[in-house]
N, C-alpha and C positions, 0 to 999 in steps of 0.2 A: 564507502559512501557516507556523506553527511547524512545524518539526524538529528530528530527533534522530538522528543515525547512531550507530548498532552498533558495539560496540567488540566486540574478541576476548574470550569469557566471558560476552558481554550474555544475558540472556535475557527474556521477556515482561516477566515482574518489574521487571527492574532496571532493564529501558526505561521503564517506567510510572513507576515511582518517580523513578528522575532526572527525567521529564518533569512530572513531582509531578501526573500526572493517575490518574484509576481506571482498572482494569486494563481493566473491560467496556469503560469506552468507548475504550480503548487498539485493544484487537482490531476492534471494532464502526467504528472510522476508519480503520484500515489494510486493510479487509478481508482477515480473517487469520482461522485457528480458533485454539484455545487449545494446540492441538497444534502448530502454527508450528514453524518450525526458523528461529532468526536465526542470520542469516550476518556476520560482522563487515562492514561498510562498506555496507550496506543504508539510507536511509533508510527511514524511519517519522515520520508523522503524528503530532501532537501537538492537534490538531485537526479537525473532521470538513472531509473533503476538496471540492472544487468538482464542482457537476453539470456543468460543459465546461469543459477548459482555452482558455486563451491562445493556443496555435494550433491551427488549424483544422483539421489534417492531418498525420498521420505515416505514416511508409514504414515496415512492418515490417522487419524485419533478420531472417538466419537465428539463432534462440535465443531471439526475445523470448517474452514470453507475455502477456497483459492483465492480468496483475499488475504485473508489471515498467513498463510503461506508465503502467498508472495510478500505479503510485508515482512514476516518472519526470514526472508533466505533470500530478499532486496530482487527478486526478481518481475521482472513486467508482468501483468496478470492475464496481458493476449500471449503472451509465450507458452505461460504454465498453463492456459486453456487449449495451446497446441498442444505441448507435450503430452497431455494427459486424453487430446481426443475429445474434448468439452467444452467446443465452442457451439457456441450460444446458449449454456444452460445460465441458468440465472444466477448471480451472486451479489452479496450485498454491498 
C-alpha cells in the first residue's frame, strides 16, 4: 500500500495534494475526521487500507490506541474494532 509521512507544517490538504489523491477519500482511508490534527512523522494511507493485516496478532503496548495500530499494520479501524470486540469505544 502507498504512503505518505507528515512532515512538520503537513496538514490534511497538503497530504492529499502531495499524495495527488482527493481529500474525502484522503480522510475516508485513513480513518480520520476532517478535524484531524497531523503530527509530523505519522504515516498516512494513500489508498484504502486492508480488512486483515499480515500478522495475525499484536501485543498492545502501554500508549497505543486502534488507530495507531491500524495505521501501523495498513488495516481499516472498523475491522480491528471488530476483531478486537470494541465497537464504539472511542478513538482518537
Amino acid at each position: 500500500l502507498q504512503t505518505i509521512v507528515a512532515a512538520e507544517g503537513d496538514n490534511l490538504t497538503t497530504l492529499a495534494a502531495r499524495g495527488q489523491v482527493d481529500i474525502a477519500d484522503f480522510i475516508r482511508w485513513n480513518d480520520i475526521a476532517i478535524t484531524h490534527h497531523v503530527a509530523a512523522g505519522n504515516v498516512y494511507f494513500l489508498a484504502r487500507k486492508r480488512a486483515r493485516a499480515e500478522q495475525a496478532y499484536y501485543s498492545a503496548r502501554s500508549g497505543d490506541d486502534l488507530w495507531q495500530v491500524s495505521q501501523r499494520y495498513g488495516v481499516q479501524l472498523k475491522k480491528l474494532q471488530r476483531y478486537n470486540r470494541t465497537k464504539g469505544v472511542q478513538v482518537k
